[in-house]
N, C-alpha and C positions, 0 to 999 in steps of 0.2 A: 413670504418665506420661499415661495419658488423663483422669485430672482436672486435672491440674498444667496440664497443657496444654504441658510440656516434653518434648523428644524426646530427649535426650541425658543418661544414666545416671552419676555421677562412681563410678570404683573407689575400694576406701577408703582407699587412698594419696594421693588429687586432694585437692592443697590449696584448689583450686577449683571453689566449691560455690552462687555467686551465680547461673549461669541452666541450673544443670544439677539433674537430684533428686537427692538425698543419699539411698542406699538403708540406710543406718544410721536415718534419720531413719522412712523407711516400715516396716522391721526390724529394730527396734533390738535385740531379745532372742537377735539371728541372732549368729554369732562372725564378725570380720573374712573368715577365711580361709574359710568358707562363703560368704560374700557375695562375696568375690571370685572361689570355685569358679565361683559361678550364671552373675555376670557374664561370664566368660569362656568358657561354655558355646556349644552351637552355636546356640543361638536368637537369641545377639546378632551384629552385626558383629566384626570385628577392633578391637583396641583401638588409640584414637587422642587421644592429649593426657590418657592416665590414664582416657578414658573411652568409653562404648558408644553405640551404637546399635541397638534391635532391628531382625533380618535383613529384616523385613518386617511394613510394615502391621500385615496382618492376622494375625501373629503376636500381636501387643500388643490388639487386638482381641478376638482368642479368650480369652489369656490374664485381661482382662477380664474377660469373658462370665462366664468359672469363676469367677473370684473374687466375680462379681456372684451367679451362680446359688448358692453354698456362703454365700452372705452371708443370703438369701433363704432356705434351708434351716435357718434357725438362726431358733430360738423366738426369736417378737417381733418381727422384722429385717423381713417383706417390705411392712409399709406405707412405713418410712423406705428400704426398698433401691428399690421400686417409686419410689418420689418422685424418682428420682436420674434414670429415666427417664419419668416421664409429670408431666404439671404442666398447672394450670388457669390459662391463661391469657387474662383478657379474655372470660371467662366461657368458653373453648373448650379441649377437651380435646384436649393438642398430647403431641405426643414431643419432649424435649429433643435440640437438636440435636448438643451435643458428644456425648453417647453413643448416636445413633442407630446408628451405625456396629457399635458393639459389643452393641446389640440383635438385630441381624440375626444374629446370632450365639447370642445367647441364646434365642433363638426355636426354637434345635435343644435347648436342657438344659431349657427351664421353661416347661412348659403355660400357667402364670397369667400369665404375661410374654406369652407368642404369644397368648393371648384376646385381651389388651389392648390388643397393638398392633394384631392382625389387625384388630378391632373401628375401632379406628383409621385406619388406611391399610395394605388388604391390599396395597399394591403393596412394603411393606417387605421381604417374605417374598424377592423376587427383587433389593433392591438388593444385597447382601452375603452373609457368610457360607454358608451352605453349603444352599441349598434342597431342593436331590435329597433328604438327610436328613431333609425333614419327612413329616409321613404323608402317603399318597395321598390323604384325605380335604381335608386342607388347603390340598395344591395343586390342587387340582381348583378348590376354592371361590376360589383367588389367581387361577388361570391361565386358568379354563376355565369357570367358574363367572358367573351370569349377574349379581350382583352388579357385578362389576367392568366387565360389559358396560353396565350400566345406566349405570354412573357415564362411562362412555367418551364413552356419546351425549352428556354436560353439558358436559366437560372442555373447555378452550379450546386447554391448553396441550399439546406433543406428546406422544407416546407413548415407554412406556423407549427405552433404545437396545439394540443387538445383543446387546451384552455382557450385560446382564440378562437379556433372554430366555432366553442360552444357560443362565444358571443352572437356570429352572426346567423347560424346553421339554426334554420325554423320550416317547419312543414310545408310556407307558402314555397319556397324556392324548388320544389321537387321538378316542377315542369323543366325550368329554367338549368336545372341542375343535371336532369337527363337529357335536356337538346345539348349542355355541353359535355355527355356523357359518348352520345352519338358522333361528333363532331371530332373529338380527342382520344375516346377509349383505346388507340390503340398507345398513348402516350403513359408508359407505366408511373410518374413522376405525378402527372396528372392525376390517373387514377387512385394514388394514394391519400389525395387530397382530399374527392371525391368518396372515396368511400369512408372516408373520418366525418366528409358532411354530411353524407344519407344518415352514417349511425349517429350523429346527434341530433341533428336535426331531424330526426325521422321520416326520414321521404322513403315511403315503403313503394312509392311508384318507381325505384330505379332498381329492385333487387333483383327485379329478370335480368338484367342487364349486368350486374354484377356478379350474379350466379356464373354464368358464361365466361367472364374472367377469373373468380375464382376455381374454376375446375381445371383451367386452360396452364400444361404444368410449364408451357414456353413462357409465362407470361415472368415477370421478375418477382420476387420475393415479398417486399412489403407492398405491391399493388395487390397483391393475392390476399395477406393478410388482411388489408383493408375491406378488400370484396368479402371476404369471409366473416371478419367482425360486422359488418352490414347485415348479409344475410344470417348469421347465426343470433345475432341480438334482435334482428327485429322481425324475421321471417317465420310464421307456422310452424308446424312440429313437422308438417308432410314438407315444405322447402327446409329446412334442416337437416332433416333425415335424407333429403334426396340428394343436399350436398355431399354431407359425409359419405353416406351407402356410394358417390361416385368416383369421390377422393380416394377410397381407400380400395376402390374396385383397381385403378390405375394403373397400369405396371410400372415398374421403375422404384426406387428408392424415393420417398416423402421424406418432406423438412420439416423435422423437429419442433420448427416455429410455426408451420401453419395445422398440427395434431395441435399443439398448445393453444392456439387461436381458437380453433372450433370446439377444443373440450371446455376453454374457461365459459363458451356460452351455453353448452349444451345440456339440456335438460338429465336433471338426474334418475331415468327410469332403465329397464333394464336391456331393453332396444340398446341404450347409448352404451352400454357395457359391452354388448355384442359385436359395436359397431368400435368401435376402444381396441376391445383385444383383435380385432380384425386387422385393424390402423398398425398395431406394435409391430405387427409381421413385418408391414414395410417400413421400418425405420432402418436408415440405416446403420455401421455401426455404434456402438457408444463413445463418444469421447469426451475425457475426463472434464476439461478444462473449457468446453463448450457452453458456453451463457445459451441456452434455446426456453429458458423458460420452463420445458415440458413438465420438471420432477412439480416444481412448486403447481403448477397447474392440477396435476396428477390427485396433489394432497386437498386442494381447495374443493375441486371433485367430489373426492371420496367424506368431506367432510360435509356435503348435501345431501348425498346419499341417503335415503331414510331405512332405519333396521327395522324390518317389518315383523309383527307377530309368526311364530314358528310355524301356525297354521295355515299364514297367506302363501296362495301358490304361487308368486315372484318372487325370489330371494336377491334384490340385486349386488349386495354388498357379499351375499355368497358365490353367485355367481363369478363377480372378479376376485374372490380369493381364488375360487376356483380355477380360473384360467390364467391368472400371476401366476400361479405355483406350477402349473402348468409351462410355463414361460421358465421357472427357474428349476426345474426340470430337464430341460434341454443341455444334452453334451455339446463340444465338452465343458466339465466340470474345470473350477475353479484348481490350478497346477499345483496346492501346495499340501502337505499335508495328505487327509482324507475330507474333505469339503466337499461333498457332492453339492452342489451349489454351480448352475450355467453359468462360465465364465463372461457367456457374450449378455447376458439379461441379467446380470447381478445388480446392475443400476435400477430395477424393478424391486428390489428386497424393503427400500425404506415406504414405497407405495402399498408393497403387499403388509408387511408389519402396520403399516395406520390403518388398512382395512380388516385387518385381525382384531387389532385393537378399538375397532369401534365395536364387535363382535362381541368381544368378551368385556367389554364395558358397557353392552344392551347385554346379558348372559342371554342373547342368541343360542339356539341348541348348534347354528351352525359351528361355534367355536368347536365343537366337538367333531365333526367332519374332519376328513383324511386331512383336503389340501390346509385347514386352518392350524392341523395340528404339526403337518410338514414346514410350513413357514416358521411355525414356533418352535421348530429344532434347527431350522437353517441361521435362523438370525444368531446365535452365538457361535456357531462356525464360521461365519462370514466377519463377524467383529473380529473372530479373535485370530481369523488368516490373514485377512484386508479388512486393518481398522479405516481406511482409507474409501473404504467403497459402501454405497446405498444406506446400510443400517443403521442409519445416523438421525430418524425419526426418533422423537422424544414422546415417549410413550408411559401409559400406567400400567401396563403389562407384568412389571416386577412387582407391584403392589396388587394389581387385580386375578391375575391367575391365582398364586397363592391363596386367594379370599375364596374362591371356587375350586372345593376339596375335587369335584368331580373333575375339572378341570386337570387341574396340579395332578393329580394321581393318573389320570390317561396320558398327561404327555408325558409322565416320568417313565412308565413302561412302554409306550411306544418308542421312546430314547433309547431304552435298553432294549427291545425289539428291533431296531435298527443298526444300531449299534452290533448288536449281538450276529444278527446278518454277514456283516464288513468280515469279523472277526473266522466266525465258521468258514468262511470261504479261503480263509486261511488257516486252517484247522485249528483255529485257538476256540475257546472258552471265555466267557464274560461272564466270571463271578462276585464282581465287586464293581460298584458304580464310580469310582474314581476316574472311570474313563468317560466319565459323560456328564461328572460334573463341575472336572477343571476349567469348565469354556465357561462359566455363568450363568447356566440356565434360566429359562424363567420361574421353571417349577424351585419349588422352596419346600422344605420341612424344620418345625422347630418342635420343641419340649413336650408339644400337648399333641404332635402327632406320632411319640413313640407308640401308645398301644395301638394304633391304626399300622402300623410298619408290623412290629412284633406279630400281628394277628398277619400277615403275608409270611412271613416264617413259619407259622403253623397251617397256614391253607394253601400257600400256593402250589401246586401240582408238580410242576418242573424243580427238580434237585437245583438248580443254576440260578433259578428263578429265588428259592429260598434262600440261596447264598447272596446273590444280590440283596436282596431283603434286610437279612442280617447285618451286611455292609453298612445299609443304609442307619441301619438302629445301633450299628458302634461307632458310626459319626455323632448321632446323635448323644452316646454315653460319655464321649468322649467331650463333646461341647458344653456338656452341665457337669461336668466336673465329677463325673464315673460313679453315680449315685448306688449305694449297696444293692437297692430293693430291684434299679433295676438288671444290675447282673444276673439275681437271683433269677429275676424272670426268664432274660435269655440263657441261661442254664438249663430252665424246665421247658423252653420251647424247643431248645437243641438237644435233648435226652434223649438217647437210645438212636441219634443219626449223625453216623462217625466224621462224616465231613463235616457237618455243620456243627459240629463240638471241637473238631479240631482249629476249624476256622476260629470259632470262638476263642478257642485255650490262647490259640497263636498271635490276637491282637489285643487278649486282656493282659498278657502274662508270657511276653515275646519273649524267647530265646534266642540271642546272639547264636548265629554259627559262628565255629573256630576262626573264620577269617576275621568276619566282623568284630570277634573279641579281640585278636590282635592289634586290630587299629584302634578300637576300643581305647587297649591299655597305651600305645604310641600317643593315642591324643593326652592320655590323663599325666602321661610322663613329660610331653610338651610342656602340658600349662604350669604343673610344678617348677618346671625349671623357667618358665616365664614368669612365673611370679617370684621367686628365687633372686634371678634377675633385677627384677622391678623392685624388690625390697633390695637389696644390694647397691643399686645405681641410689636410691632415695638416701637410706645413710650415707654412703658416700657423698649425695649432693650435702646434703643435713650437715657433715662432716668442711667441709667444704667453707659452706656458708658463715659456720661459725669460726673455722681458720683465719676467713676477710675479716667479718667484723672483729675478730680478736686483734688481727693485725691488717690495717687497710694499706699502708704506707704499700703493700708486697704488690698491691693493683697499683698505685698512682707511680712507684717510682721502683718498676721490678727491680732483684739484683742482676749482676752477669748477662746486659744483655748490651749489645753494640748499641748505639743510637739507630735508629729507624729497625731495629726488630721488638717484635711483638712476643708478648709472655702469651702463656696457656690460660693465668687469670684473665687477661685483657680479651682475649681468642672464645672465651666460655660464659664471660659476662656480655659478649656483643650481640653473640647468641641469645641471649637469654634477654637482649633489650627487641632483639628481632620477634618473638616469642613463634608462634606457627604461621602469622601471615605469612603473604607474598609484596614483595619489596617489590615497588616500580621504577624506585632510583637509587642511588648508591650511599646517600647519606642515612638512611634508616636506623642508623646502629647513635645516630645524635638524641633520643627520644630518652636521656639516662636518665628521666626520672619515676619510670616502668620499674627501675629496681630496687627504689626504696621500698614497697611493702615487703619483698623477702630478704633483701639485703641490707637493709636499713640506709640512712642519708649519709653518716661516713663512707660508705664502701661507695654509695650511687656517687657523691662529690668527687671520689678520687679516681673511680672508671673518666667522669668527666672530665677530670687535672689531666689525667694521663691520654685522654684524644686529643685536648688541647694542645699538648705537647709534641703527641707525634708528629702529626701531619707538617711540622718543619724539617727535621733530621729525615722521614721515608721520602725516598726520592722515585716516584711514579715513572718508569718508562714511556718512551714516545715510539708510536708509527715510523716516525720522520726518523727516529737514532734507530730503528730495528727492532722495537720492541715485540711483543707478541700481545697484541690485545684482545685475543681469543678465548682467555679465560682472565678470572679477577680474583686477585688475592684479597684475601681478608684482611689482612695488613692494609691494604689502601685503602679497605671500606671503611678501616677504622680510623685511617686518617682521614678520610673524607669527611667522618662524622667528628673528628674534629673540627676542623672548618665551619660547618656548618652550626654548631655549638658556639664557637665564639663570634660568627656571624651573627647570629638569635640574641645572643648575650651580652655582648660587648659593644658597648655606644662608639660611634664614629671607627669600627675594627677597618673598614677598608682603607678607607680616608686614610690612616694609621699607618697603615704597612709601610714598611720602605721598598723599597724600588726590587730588593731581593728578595724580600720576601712575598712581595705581589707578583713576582716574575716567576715565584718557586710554587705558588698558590696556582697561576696556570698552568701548570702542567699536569693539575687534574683535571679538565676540563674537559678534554677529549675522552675520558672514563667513565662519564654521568651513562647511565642506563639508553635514559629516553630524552634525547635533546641534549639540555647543558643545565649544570646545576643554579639552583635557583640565586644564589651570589654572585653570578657569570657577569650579568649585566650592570648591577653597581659597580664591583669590583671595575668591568672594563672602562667605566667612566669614571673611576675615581684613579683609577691608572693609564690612562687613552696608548699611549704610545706602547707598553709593553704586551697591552691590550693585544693589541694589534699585532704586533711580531709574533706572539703565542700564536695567534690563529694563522696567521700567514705562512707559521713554518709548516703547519700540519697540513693547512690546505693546497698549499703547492707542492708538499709534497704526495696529497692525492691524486691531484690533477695529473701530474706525472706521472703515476705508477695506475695509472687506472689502465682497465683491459679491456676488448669490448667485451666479451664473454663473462667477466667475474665482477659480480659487486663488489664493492672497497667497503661498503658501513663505516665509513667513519666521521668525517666530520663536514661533510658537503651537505648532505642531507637534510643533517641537524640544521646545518643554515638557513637553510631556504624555509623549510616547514614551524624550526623554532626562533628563530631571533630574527625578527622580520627588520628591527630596528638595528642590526648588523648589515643589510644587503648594503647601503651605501657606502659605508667603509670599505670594504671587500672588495666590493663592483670595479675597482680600478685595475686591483689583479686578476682577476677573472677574465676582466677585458683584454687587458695586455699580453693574459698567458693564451688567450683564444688566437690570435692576432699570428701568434708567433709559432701556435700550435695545431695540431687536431684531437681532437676528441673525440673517443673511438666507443668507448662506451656510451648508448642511446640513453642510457638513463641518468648519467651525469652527463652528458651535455644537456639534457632536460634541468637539469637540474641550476645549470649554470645560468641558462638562458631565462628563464624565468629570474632567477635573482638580478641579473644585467639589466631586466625587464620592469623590477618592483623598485630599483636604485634609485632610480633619477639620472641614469644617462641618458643622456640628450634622444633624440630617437635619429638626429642624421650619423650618431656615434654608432648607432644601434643598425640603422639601415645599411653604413658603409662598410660594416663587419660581415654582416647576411651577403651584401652582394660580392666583397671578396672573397669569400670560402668561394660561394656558386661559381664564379669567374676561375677560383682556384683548381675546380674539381673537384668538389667534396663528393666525396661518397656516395653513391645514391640513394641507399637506404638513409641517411642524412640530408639529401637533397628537400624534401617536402620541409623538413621544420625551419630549415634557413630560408626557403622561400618563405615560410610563414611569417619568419621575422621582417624580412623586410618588406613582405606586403603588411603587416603591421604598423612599420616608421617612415617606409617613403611609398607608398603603394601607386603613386602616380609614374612612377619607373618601374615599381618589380611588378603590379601585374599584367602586362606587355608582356614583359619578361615569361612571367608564370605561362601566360597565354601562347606563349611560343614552346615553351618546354612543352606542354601537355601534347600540343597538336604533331611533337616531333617524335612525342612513343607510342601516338598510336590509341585507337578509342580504347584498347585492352590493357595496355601497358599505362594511359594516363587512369586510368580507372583508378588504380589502387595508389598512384600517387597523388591522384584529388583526396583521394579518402585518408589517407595519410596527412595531408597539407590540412584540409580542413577541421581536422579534429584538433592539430598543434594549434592550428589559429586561434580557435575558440574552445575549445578544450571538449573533452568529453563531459556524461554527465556529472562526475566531481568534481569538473572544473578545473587548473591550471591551464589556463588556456594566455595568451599573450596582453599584456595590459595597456601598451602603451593606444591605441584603438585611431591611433592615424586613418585605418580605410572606413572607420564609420560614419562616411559622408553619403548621402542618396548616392550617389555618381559611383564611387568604388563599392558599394553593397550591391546597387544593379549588376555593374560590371560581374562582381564574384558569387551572384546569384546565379546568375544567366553561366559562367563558365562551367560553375560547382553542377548545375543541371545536364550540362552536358557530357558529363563525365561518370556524374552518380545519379544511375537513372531512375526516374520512379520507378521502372518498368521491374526492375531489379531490387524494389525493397522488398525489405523482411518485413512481415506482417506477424508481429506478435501475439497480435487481440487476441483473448483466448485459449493462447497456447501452454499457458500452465508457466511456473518457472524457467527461469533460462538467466546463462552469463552473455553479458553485453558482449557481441563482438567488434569488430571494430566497422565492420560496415553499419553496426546497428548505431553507436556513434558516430560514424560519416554521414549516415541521411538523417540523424538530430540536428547537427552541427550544417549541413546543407538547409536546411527549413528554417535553423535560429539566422541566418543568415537573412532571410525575408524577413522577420520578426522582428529583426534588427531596424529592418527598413523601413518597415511598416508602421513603428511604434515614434516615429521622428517626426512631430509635425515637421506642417512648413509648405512652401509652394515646390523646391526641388522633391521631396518625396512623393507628391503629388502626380509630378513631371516623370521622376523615376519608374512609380508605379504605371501610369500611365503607357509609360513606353512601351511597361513590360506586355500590355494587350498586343501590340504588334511584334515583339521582339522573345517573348519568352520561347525557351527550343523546345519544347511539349506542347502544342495546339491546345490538350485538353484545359490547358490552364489558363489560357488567354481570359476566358470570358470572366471567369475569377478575379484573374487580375482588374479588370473592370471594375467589379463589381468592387473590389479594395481600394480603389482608387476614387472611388466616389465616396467607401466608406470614413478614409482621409479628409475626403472635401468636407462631411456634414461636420464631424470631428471639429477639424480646423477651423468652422463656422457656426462655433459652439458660442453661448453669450455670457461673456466674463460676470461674475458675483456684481450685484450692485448691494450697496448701504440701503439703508432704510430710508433716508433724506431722498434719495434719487427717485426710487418707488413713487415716493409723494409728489417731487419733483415734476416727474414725469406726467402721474395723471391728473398734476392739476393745470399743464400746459392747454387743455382744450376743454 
């Protein structure tokens, strides 16, 4: 299966044996009923369709390996078994890639095989198969061994990942691992690697040594992080603590990524909270669209945390409510509204909400503390100013507060205690909770806590206070439906206290002021007369309906009307087939059998006689005669939906036409909404030559009247995007009118070129057009896309060419016409980019690689990562379209790509990239020295030759 390159085994019963291996054909001398023992053994899956699959990978891998190693033990066999996995490629000695897989595995059974790749790429030893198995001597020289550190300093490309390390990272290497810790630590590349080994492989003897780097803030980013995951995962409480307590002593702004690093290890006690909010100081500011990890780290945290009895004297989950809220406390406040809420720590609200929330889902008494009840009135200020920022933790807080009366009832008056605060300072009053409860609080009241509200009306102290109160218990009257019993109650609670009776009177039993009654009666006098209306228009339709069906003939065959005008019936029924959608094309009004349920099928039949009819006598204006296509009569639409009616309807209707009336039928053409109407294409093949004049006339006469400054909309467009199987016919006027013309508009000439592009002209037609505009003079701002063309069709002359323009304006002035040229070339990311692909040979991609870099420099890209939304601009497609250009190169077998790439180590104009190229150029070789599928016959073939 791993030469075949099939994954799927037939049992000897499968009469189907075209994309599965036939194991009769690899075992032939086997008996059915052993082969079908094997097959239904535990090494494979369950049987499905008569046949298998092995359970796993590396099952078939191993299984390999043996059969490679027993092939290799057999006189004669190990230079042809060896060739199955190493091969000279392009003078370089590679490992074949289809059995790389099942070498790492042989590296455990055959000495001469493990020389050879080690010799090769010792990083093989830890892609697969089973490392810990080789001798210590081997992984010392893989893992720890200063070979592999040498090669580290050169490398461009990252280092394994996790999962590798864990193969070979084991406690005995620590010695071996810290002599090359002493040797390379000042190598940040290195040390990344390094300290991914200590932390799997547990070599607690390197953490001094990486403590030192991780405190050290010169050192780079993820060497620090590695030192850190080291020492925080496997280091004591007193080396963990001495880390953090140093990191955060530091001056200067701390990365985001290495507070997330050290909190995801650190121990959840209240030390670490201290040490937390210490850390937040030095962050620096927030930014939206920044991947650092910290928030999700932050929640994992606080979900370790343990809620301790009310009595223990450590609160640590209080303590950090405590000091967030503290954090989001800090001016200035959030700019909109009244959100007192820290603008710059707002990104803190969804950390402190989940440590609230574990709070009041242990009913902690802390829940009832200042900072826990502050966070519980920030979070719906913060949602509902910036639904965009922090509060976006998915919490039980809407269900758990409410469950806890004591709860729910302190935060709703400390809301209006707050609240009530903002207001006095502006000499108002807060007598009605409306203002605290538009945002969605957490606190809730429903049915069964009127007499708990009601009894605040009769106890609360403050006049403001009791009107608040009352507010709250005529929300709730109001929400069950104004029940008798309990009016009467707040009646006798508000007895003999003139405000709070007035209050009462004024929202059981509201009186309109005079204004408000006038608009009152203005709306009631509206809707009368809108329904007025509305009854009026209905008889009159109802009147209407029955006039048709009395008499249809008055739709199909109006009186007193010229030929090609439209009645009022024709005008109201086309409507009425439109019904409220939205139309995308112009034929819409064809669909007449929408009107038989209200009009019945005489009236529906004779709307449809009478589109049929029109669309010959209305005669559509054109562009080309001066028409105005700026707006669309109803009259055409409803010829259009003729056409398309007996288009749908009538067998052989194009075929049919005579020569006049397929020449009178295109002149709708150019009218269709979006593109061309869906008839365009038969019709032009069932009529070719008028076909053609219809479009010829409209199109030349765009081409001529185009502007640079004004789009035309009309029928160029459509070309290129909708009738792909039109560019050929077209392509000759296009060509001709180019030849003899300029094109001054950038977007039809885009337009043009691209269809001249998709036709099938020749590409020397294509390349002698590019290079005479250039020779001509064209334009400058036009000069990039005609070089593109004809680095497209003859690039063996025009990029010379190119290469001399660039160098002649200048590294500032070619700048933006590299960026310009290579994006026509290859288009941006939607692509129209140039097809005929003449320069996609190694030879011309090198060439316009190496130019395209010297012009559009790394040095000057836009770095996106990160940065939240953005529109493409055109340099951010020039260094796409620069890159797709290697990618180009790269993806070609072969020996010149090889050649190409190779060149590029000495020839690329950026040094940093040389060693890269290298290293792609080798990746080519293994690639290209990959081992083609064998049959099942061959397998057998092969290992029964020894």
């Amino acid at each position: 299966m791993t030469l075949t390159g099939r994954s799927i085994v037939s049992l000897p019963s499968d009469t189907n044996k075209e994309d599965r291996v036939d194991p009769a054909a690899v075992l032939p001398d086997w008996p059915e009923a052993e082969l079908d023992a094997l097959l239904r053994s535990g090494i494979f899956d369950d049987v499905v369709y008569a046949s298998v699959r092995f359970r796993h990978r590396e099952i078939r891998e191993l299984l390999t390996a043996e059969w490679a190693k027993d092939l290799l033990d057999r006189p004669g066999a190990r230079a042809e078994g060896e060739a199955l996995f190493f091969r000279t490629q392009y003078g370089e000695q590679v490992i074949v890639p289809r059995l790389r897989p099942t070498l790492c595995w042989l590296l455990v059974l055959d000495e001469g095989a493990r020389d050879r790749a080690l010799a090769l790429e010792p990083d093989i030893a830890s892609e697969g198969g089973d490392p810990s198995q080789l001798p210590l001597a081997v992984r010392q020289g893989n893992d720890g061994g200063h070979r592999r550190a040498d090669r580290r300093r050169r490398e461009v490309r990252g280092i394994m990942d996790n999962s590798a390390i864990e193969r070979i990272a084991a406690p005995d290497l620590g010695a071996d691992t810290l002599a090359l810790l002493d040797r390379f630590g000042s190598d940040d590349d290195v040390v990344f690697f390094i300290g991914r080994l200590v932390w799997q492989g547990e070599m607690r003897e390197c953490l001094s040594a990486l403590e030192h780097i991780a405190l050290d803030p010169q050192r780079g980013r993820y060497a620090r992080i590695a030192s850190i995951r080291a020492v925080m995962s496997l280091g004591d409480e007193v080396q963990k603590g001495r880390l953090w307590s140093a990191i955060a002593g530091h001056a200067g702004p701390l990365d985001r990524r290495l507070l997330a690093e050290i909190l995801e290890w650190a121990t959840p006690t209240l030390r670490s909270i201290e040490l937390l909010l210490a850390t937040i100081d030095r962050l620096p500011p927030y930014e939206r669209f920044e991947a650092t990890g910290l928030s999700e780290v932050m929640h994992r945290f606080i979900d370790r945390l343990p809620i301790m009895a009310d009595a223990a004297p450590e609160q640590p989950v209080a303590r950090l409510v405590e000091g967030l809220n503290g954090f989001l406390e800090r001016e200035p406040y959030i700019e909109r509204g009244e959100c007192h809420v820290s603008e710059a720590f707002t990104w803190l609200m969804g950390p402190a909400l989940h440590a609230v929330d574990r709070l009041v889902s242990g009913r902690a008494s802390a829940a009832l503390e200042a900072g826990a009840l502050a966070i519980l009135r920030k979070v719906p200020a913060v949602r509902f100013w910036r639904s965009d920022d922090g509060a976006d933790y998915k919490n039980a807080l809407n269900a758990n507060v409410p469950r806890w009366q004591e709860l729910n009832d302190l935060l709703y008056w400390t809301s209006v205690a707050e609240r009530r605060t903002h207001l006095v300072a502006k000499g108002e009053r807060l007598v009605d909770d409306w203002q605290i409860s538009f945002m969605s609080p957490f606190w809730r009241f429903g049915a069964d806590d009127f007499d708990r509200c009601l009894g605040w009306v009769r106890e609360m102290e403050a006049l403001d206070d009791r009107l608040v109160a009352l507010s709250r218990c005529l929300v709730l009257f109001v929400g069950e439906d104004r029940p008798a019993e309990w009016l009467e109650q707040m009646r006798d609670a508000t007895s003999g206290q003139a405000e709070l009776e007035a209050a009462l009177a004024e929202r059981t039993d509201p009186r309109p002021s005079p204004a408000v009654r006038d608009i009152q009666a203005e709306e009631r006098k509206w809707k009368r007369q809108r329904r007025a209306r509305e009854a009026r228009e209905q008889r009159d339709r109802a009147d209407w309906v029955r006039a048709l069906k009395a008499e249809p003939e008055r739709v199909r065959a109006p009186e007193g009307l010229k030929p090609g005008e439209f009645s009022h019936d024709q005008y109201h029924l086309l409507h009425s087939v439109r019904g409220d959608g939205i139309s995308r094309d112009r034929d819409w009004g064809s669909t007449w059998q929408q009107l038989i349920p209200e009009f019945g099928d005489e009236v529906a039949h004779a709307y449809r006689d009478a589109a049929i009819a029109f669309w010959r006598p209305y005669r559509p204006v054109l562009r080309s005669e001066g028409g105005d296509t700026g707006s669309t009569p109803y009259a055409l639409i409803f010829a259009m939906a003729g056409i398309a009616i007996e288009f749908d309807e009538t067998e052989n209707f194009l075929n049919a036409l005579s020569d006049e009336d397929a020449r009178h039928a295109l002149r709708y053409v150019a009218w269709e909404l979006n593109g061309f109407p869906r008839w365009f294409e038969p019709l032009y093949r069932a009529h070719p030559k008028a076909g053609l004049e219809a479009v010829a006339k409209e199109l030349i006469w765009e081409l001529d009247h185009s502007k640079a400054d004004q789009p035309t909309h009309h029928i160029l467009h459509d070309i290129l995007y909708h009738t792909p199987w039109l560019h050929a016919e077209v392509a000759p006027l296009v060509l001709d009118w180019l030849r003899t013309n300029d094109m001054r508009n950038a977007d039809n000439l885009r337009y043009c070129l691209n269809i001249l592009s998709s036709s099938g002209v020749s590409p020397s037609e294509l390349g002698d057009l590019a290079k005479a505009k250039l020779a001509a003079g064209a334009e400058a701002e036009q000069r990039p896309r005609w070089y593109a063309l004809w680095v497209d069709n003859a690039p063996e002359e025009a990029i010379p060419a190119l290469t001399a323009e660039l160098e002649g304006l200048g590294e500032a002035g070619g700048s933006g016409f590299a960026q310009h040229f290579v994006v026509s070339l290859l288009g941006d990311r939607h692509g129209t980019g140039n097809r005929t692909g003449a320069f996609k040979t190694a030879t011309h991609l090198k060439e316009l690689y190496i130019l395209m870099h010297r012009y559009i420099k790394t040095s000057d890209d836009l770095n996106r990562a990160n940065g939240g939304v953005y529109s493409p601009t055109l340099r951010d497609d020039a260094q796409d379209a620069r890159n797709k250009l290697f990618n180009l190169l790269s993806s070609q077998p072969g020996a010149d790509t090889y050649a190409a790439i190779k060149a590029l180590e000495q020839e690329h104009p950026e040094p940093s990239y040389r060693q890269w190229m290298a290293k792609r150029a080798r990746e080519r070789a293994i690639e290209d020295a990959d081992e083609p599928q064998w049959d099942a016959a061959r397998v057998h073939a092969f290992a029964s030759r020894f």
